[in-house]
C-alpha positions as CSV (number, residue, x, y, z in Angstrom):
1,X,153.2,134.9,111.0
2,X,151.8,134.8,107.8
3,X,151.8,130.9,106.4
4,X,151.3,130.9,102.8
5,X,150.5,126.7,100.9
6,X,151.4,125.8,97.4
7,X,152.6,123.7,94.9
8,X,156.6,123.9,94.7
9,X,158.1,125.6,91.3
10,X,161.0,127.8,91.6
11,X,164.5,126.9,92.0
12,X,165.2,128.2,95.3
13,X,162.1,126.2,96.7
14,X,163.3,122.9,95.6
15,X,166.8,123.9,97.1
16,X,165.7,124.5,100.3
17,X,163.4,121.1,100.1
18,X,166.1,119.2,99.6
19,X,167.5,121.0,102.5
20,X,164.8,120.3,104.4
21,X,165.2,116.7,103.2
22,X,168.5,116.1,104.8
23,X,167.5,117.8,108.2
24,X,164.7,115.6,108.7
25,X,166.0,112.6,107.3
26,X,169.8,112.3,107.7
27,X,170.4,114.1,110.7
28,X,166.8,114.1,112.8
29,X,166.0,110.5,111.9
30,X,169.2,108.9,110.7
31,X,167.4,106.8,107.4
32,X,170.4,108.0,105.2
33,X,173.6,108.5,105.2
34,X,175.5,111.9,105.8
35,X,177.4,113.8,102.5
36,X,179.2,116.8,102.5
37,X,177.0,119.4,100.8
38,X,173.7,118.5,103.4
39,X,171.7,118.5,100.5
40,X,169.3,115.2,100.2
41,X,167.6,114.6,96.8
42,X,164.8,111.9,97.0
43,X,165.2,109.1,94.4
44,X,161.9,110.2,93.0
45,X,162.3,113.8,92.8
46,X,161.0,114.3,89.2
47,X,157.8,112.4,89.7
48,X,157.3,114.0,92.9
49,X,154.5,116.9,93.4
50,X,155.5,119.0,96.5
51,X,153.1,121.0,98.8
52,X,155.3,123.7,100.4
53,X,154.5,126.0,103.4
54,X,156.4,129.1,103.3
55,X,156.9,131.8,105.9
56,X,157.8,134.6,103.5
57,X,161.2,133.3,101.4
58,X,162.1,130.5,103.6
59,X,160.4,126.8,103.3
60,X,158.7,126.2,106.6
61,X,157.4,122.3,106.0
62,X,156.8,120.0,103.1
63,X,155.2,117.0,101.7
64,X,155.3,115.1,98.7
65,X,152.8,113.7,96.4
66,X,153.2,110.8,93.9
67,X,150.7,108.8,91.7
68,X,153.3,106.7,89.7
69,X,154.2,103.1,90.5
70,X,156.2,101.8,92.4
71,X,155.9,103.5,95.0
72,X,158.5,103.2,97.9
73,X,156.2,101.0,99.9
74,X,156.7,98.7,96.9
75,X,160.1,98.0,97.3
76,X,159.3,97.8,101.2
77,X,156.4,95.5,100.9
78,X,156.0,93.1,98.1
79,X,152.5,92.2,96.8
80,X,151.4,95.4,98.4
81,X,147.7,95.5,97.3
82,X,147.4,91.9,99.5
83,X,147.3,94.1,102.0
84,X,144.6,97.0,101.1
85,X,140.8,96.5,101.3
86,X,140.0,97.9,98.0
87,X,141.8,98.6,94.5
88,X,141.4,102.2,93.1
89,X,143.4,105.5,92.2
90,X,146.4,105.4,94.7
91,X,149.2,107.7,95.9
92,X,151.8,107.9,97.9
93,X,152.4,110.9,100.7
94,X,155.7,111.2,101.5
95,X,159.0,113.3,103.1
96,X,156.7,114.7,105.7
97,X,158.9,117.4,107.2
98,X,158.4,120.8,109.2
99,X,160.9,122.8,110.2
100,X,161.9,122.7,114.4
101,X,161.0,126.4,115.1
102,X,157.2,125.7,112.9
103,X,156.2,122.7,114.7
104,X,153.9,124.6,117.5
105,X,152.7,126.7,114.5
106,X,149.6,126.1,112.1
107,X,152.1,125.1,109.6
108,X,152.0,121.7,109.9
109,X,147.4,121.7,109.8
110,X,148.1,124.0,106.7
111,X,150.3,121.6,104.5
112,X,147.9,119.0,105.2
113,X,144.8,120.9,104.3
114,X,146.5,121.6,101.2
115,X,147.8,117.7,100.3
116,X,143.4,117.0,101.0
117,X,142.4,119.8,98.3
118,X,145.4,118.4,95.8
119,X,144.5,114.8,96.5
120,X,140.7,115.7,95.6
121,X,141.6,117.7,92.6
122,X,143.7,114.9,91.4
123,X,140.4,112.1,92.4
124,X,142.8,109.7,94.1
125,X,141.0,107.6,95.9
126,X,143.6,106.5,98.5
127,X,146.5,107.8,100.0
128,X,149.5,105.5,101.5
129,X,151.9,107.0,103.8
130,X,155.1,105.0,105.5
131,X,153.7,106.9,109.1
132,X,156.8,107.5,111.3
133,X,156.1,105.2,114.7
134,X,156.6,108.9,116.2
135,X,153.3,110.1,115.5
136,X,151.2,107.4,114.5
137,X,148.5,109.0,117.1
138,X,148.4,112.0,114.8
139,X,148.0,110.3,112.1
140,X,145.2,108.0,112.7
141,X,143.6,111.3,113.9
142,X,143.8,112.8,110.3
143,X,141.6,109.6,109.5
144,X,144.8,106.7,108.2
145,X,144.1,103.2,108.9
146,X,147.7,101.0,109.3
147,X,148.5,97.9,107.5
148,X,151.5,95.4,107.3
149,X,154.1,95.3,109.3
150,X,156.4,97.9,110.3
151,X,159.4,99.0,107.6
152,X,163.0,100.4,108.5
153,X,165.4,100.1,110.8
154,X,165.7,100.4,114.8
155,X,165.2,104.1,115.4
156,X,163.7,104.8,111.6
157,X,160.6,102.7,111.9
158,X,157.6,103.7,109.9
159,X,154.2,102.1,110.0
160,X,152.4,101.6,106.2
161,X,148.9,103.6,106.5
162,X,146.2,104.2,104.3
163,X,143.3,107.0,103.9
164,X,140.4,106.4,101.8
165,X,138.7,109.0,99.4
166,X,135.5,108.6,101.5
167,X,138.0,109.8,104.5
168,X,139.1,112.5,102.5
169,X,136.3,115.3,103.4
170,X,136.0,113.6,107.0
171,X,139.8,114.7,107.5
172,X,139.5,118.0,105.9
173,X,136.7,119.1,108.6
174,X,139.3,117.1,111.1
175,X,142.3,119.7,110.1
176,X,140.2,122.4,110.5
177,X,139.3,121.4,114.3
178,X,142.8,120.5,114.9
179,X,144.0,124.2,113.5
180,X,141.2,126.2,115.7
181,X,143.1,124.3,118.5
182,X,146.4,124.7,117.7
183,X,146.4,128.3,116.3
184,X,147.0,131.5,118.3
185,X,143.0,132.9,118.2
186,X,142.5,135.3,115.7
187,X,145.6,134.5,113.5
188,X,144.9,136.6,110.2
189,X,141.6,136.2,110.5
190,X,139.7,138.5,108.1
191,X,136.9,141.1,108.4
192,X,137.0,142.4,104.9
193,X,133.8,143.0,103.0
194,X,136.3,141.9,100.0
195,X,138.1,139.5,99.2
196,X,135.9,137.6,101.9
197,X,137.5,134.5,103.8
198,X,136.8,131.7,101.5
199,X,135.5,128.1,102.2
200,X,137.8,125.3,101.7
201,X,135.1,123.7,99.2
202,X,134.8,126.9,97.5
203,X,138.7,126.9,97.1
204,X,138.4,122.8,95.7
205,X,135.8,124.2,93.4
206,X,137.7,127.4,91.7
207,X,140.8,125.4,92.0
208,X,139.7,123.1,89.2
209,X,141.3,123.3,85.7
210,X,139.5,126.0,83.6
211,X,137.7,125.1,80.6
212,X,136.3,127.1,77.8
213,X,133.2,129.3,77.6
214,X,132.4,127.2,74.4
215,X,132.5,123.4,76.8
216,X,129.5,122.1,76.7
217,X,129.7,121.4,80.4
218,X,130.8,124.8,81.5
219,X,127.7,126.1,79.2
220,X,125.3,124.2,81.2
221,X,127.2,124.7,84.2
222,X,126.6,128.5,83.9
223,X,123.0,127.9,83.0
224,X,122.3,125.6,86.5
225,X,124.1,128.4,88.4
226,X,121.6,131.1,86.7
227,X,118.8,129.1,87.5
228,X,119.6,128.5,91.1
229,X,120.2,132.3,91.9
230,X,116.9,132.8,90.3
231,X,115.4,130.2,92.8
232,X,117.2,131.3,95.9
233,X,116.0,135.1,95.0
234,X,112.7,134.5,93.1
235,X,113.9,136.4,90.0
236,X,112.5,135.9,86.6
237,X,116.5,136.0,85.0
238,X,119.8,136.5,85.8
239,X,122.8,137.1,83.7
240,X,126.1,136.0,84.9
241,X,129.0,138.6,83.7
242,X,133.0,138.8,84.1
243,X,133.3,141.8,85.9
244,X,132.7,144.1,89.5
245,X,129.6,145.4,91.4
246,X,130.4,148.5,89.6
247,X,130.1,146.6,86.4
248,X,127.2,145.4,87.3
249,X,125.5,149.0,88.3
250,X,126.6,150.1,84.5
251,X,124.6,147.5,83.1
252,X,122.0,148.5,85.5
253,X,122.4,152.3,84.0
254,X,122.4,151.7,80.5
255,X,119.0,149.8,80.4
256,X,118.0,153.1,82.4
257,X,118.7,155.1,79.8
258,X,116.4,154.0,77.5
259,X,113.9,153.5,79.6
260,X,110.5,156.2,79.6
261,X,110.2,159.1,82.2
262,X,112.8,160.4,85.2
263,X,113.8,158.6,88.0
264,X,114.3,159.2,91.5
265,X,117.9,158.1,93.3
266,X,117.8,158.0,97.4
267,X,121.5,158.2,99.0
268,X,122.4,158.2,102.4
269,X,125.8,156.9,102.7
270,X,129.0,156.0,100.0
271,X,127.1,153.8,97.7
272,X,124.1,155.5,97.2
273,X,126.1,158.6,96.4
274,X,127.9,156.1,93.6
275,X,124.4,155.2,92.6
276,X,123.7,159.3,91.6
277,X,127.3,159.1,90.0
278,X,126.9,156.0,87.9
279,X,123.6,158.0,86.7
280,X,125.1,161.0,85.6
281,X,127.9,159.3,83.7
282,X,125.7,158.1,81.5
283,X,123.6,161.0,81.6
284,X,119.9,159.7,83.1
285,X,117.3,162.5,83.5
286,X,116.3,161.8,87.7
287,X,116.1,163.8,90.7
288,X,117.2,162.5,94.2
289,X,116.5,162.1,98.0
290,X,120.3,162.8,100.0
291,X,120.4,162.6,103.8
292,X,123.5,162.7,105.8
293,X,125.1,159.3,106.1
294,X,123.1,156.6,108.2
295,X,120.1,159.1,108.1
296,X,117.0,157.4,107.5
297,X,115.3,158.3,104.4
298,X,111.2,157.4,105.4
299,X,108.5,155.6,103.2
300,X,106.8,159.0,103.0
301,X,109.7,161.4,101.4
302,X,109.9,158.4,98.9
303,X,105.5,158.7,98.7
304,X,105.6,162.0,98.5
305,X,108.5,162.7,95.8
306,X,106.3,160.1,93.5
307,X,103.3,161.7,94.0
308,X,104.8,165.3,93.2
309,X,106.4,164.3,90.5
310,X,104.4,162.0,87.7
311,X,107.0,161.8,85.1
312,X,109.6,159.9,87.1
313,X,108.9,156.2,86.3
314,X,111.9,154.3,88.0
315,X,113.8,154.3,91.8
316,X,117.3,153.3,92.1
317,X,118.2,152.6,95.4
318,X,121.0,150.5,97.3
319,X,119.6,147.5,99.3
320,X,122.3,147.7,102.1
321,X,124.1,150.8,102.6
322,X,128.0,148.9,102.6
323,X,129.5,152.3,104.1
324,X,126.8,151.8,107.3
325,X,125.4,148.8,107.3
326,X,121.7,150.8,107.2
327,X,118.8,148.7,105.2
328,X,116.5,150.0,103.1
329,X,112.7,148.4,103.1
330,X,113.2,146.9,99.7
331,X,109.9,145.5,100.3
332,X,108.0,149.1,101.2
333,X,109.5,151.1,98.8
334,X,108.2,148.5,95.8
335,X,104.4,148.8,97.1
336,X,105.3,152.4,97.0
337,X,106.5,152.4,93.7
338,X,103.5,150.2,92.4
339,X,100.9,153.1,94.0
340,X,102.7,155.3,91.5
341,X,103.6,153.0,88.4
342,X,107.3,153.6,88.8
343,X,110.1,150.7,88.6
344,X,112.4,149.7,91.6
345,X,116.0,149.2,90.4
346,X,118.3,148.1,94.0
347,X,122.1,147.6,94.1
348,X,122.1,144.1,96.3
349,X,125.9,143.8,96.1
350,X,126.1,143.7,100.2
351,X,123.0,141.7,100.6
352,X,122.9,138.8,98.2
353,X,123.9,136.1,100.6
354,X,123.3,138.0,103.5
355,X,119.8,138.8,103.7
356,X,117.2,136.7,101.9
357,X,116.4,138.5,99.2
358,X,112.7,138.8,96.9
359,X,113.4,139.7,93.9
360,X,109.9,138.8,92.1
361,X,108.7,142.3,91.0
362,X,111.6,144.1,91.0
363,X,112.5,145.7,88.0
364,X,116.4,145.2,87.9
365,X,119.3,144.2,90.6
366,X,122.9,144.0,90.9
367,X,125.4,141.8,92.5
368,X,128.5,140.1,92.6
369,X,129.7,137.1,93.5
370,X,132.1,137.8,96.6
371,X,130.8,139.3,99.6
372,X,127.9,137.7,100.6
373,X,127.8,135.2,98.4
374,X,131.0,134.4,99.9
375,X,133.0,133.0,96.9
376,X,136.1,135.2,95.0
377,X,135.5,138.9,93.2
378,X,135.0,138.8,89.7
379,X,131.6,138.0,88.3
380,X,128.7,140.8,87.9
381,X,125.5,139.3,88.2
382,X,122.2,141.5,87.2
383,X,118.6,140.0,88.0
384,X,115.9,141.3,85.8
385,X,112.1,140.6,85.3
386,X,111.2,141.3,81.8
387,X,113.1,140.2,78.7
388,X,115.4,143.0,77.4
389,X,115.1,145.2,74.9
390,X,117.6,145.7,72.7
391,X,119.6,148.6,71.8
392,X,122.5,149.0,69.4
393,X,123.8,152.2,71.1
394,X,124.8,150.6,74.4
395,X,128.3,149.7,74.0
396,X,128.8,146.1,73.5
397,X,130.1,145.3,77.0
398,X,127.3,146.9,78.4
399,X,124.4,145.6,76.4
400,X,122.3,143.2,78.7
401,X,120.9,141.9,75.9
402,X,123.5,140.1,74.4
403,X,124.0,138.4,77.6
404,X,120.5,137.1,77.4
405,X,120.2,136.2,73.9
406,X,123.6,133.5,74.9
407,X,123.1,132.5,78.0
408,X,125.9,135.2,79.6
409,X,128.3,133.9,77.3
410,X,128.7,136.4,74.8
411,X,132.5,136.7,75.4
412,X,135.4,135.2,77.2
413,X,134.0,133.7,80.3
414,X,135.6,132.4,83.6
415,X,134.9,128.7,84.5
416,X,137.0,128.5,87.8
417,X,134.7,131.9,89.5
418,X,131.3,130.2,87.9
419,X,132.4,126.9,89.3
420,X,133.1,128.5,92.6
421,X,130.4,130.7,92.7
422,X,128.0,127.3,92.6
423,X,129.6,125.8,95.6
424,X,129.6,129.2,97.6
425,X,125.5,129.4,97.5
426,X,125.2,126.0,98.6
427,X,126.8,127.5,102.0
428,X,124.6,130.4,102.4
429,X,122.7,130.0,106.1
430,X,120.5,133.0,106.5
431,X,119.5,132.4,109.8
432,X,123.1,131.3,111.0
433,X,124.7,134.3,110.5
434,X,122.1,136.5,112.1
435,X,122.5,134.6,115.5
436,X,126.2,134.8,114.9
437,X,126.2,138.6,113.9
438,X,123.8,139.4,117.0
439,X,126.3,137.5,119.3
440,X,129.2,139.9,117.4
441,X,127.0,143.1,117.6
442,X,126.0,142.9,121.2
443,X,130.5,141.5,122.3
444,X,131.6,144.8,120.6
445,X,128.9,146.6,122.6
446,X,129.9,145.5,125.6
447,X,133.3,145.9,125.3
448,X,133.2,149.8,124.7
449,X,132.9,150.4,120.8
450,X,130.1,152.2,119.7
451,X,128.4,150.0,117.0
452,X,126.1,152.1,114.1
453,X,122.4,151.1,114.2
454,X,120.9,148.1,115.8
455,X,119.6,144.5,114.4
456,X,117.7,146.2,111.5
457,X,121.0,146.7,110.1
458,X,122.5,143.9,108.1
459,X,124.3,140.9,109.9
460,X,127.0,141.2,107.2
461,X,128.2,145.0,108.1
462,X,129.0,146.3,111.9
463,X,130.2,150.0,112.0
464,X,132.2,151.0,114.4
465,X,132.1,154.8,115.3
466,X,136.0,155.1,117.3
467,X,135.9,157.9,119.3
468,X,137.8,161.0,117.7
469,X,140.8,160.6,120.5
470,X,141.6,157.0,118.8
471,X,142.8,157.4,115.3
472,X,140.9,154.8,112.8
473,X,143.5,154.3,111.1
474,X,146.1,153.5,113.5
475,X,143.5,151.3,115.4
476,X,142.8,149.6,112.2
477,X,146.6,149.1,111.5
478,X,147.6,147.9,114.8
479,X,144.5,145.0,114.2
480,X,146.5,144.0,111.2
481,X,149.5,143.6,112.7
482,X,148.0,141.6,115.2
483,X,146.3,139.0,112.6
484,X,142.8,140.7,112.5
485,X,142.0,142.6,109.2
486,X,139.6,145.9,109.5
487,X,137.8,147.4,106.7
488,X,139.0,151.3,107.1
489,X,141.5,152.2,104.4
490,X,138.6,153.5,102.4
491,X,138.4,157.4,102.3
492,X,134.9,157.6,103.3
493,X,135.8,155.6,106.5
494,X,138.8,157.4,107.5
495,X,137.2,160.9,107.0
496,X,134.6,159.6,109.5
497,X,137.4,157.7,111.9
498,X,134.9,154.6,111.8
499,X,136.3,151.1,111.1
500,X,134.1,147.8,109.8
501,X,133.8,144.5,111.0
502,X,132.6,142.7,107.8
503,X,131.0,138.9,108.6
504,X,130.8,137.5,105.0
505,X,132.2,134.4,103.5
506,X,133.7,131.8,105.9
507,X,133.2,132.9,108.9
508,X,133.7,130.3,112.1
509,X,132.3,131.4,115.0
510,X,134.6,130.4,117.5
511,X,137.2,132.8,115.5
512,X,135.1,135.2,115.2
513,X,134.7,136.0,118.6
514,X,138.1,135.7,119.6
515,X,139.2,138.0,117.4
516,X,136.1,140.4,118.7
517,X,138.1,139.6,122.2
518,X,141.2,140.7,120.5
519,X,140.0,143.7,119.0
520,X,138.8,144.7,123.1
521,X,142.2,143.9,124.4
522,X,143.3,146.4,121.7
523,X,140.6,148.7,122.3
524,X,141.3,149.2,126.0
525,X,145.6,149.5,125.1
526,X,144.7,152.5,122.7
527,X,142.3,154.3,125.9
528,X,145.4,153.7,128.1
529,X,147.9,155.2,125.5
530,X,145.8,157.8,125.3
531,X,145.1,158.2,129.2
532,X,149.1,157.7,129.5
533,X,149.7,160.3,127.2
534,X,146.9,163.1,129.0
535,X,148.8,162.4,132.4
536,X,152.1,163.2,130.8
């Protein structure tokens, strides 16, 4: 079931609240009165903000949000801040409602992890609920304190409550406990190199209202952010771009172009081969080192083309191999390169984030800002060690040097993925998801799958090699439809029948592994199928 959270705005969503209204509070707990059309509107529906959860179409739970005074508790209590410990930015939570056939589902954890993110957005700095007497225990679980006496009638009685802003990030980490325990394991959990599973601070961040690329605020916002991916990497600059790892490879290319001498490409697997395509589009002068897929390509092939060939001053190579999860010895193939006064160019779009990463002398690099880096797609972000040199024949999108020259604000820019893309490094743990991606590596192992390479591959990419009796692709779609999403829809990894388990962004590892459980259940269905099917 596949629980989507948001802010209430069509028609037909406000219908079925008030729907939902009457359910809950005419006929379920009898606090109004009962009217033909078993439709309830609440007396402060045009003030009120709802947080929906919908199970495609239909309305699956509410709540409502409501800054203006009075609030309901006014008319209930009199004097009402007598009763609270401090003054501040208040709100009122109310019409808590799920639907019967939702209330052993996540839907319930969901709306509230929403109402937290809207209530922080919004900088209230305390909620006030009327707490049905039903599940007061819940409820001081999610971090409310009570006050005052208890309001309503016999068999409507609700208990006043109160949650502070310092609660606020206390009960977000609270919901997320209560959901891993109340959640079938492995409900739509993702695997995806892209769009990655997304924090819930990274979500607060982007969620905040945009601002122009001319705010003083977002410029030096953008400017921090450049600076700390230059610290975390040890790069001399970083330009921040609106745009796609592919964007970020073209930028790469047209500095190439201008740049003295041939160059030397090495490919062994999807990306490297884009690498050699990105260079003939633009029509660079290099030669290249191609192995099968996952086939090592060794420090002396790369010595030895160098030393043969004097005129080719710069190697572009991929850092992680996304298609295999094979690394490359970033840090070899630069002494090499120094021994034979070439440049190393490297494509860190699956590694940035996942592997720590020293940028110091190398001569460009490309990222994004999903994937490792763990926050949404949509910013191109190119590292470079020398100023730029500029060049009025590189089309203006594509002209590095225009980023530099204004801080990567040459154009339109995108506060809500910069402001996102801050809070997503702060996250990064290195060392964490090695040990979780050697647990991962070594549970798929032992439940039958063959796994490409060993722990020199990257943490962030496991390959799975499906033997050629289990289709990739239906393996891969039965996973979805079981909650668990596969990187295989990509050509390259259907022509191969492999499927990826991708562990970037947020990645938990208690649902990791169940879902690794799940995908051995499903594993060990498929072999009976196919054992089934041989017998016949």
């Amino acid at each position: 079931m596949n629980i989507i959270c948001k802010i209430a705005t069509e028609l037909n969503e406000f219908k079925q609240i008030h729907q939902l209204n009457y359910q809950t509070f005419v006929e379920e707990i009898p606090q109004h009165k009962q009217n033909d059309d078993q439709h309830l509107i609440d007396k402060f529906h045009e003030e009120n903000t709802y947080v929906i959860a919908k199970a495609g179409d239909e309305v699956a739970g509410m709540i409502a949000i409501r800054a203006k005074r009075p609030f309901s508790l006014d008319y209930k209590l009199p004097n009402l801040e007598e009763y609270l410990p401090v003054k501040g930015e208040f709100c009122e939570i109310r019409l808590l409602s799920v639907k019967k056939e939702f209330r052993s589902t996540r839907v319930f954890y969901q709306l509230c992890e929403k109402l937290v993110e809207l209530c922080l957005e919004k900088n209230y700095t305390m909620a006030l609920i009327s707490g049905t007497v039903r599940q007061l225990k819940l409820y001081k679980r999610m971090g409310f304190l009570p006050f005052g006496p208890l309001t309503g009638e016999e068999g409507a009685q609700f208990q006043p409550m109160y949650l502070t802003k310092e609660n606020f990030e206390r009960s977000t980490k609270a919901f997320e406990r209560l959901m891993a325990r109340n959640s079938v394991p492995a409900d739509q959990h993702s695997f995806l190199p892209g769009p990655v599973p997304i924090h819930a601070k990274v979500k607060r961040a982007f969620s905040k209202e945009a601002v122009s690329h001319r705010n003083h605020d977002f410029i030096s916002g953008l400017k921090d952010l450049r600076s700390q991916l230059c610290k975390m990497t040890d790069a001399s600059h970083a330009e921040v771009v609106v745009g796609t790892g592919t964007l970020s490879n073209d930028l790469v290319a047209a500095q190439l172009k201008h740049l003295e001498g041939d160059g030397l490409i090495l490919a062994n697997g999807e990306f490297g081969f884009r690498l050699i395509d990105h260079a003939r589009r633009f029509q660079l002068s290099f030669q290249t080192i191609e192995r099968e897929w996952n086939e090592p390509i060794t420090h002396e092939e790369i010595a030895c083309m160098l030393k043969e060939n004097p005129s080719i001053k710069w190697v572009w190579t991929v850092h992680c191999e996304t298609s295999t999860g094979y690394v490359f010895d970033i840090s070899g193939i630069q002494e090499i390169c120094g021994e034979h006064g070439a440049e190393l160019c490297v494509d860190a779009c699956s590694t940035a984030g996942i592997l720590p990463l020293n940028l110091k002398n190398i001569y460009f690099a490309s990222t994004v800002s999903g994937k490792g880096f763990g926050s949404y797609p949509g910013l191109a972000i190119v590292f470079h060690r020398d100023k730029i040199k500029g060049n009025s024949a590189v089309p203006r999108y594509l002209d590095l040097k225009m980023y530099e020259e204004n801080q990567s604000i040459p154009y339109t820019h995108s506060s809500n993925l910069v402001y996102a893309l801050k809070e997503s490094i702060k996250l990064i743990d290195y060392e964490k998801l090695k040990l979780l991606s050697g647990k991962a590596r070594m549970r798929l192992k032992d439940s039958g799958f063959s796994v490409l390479g060993d722990d020199d591959y990257s943490p962030g990419i496991l390959t799975i090699s499906l033997p050629l009796s289990i289709s990739s692709r239906e393996f891969g779609d039965t996973c979805k439809q079981k909650g668990i999403l596969l990187s295989y829809e990509s050509g390259y990894l259907l022509e191969r029948n492999w499927v990826q388990v991708a562990l970037m962004g947020a990645q938990e590892e208690q649902k990791v592994m169940a879902s690794l459980e799940m995908l051995a259940g499903i594993l060990e269905k498929q072999y009976e199928k196919r054992y089934d099917y041989e017998v016949i």
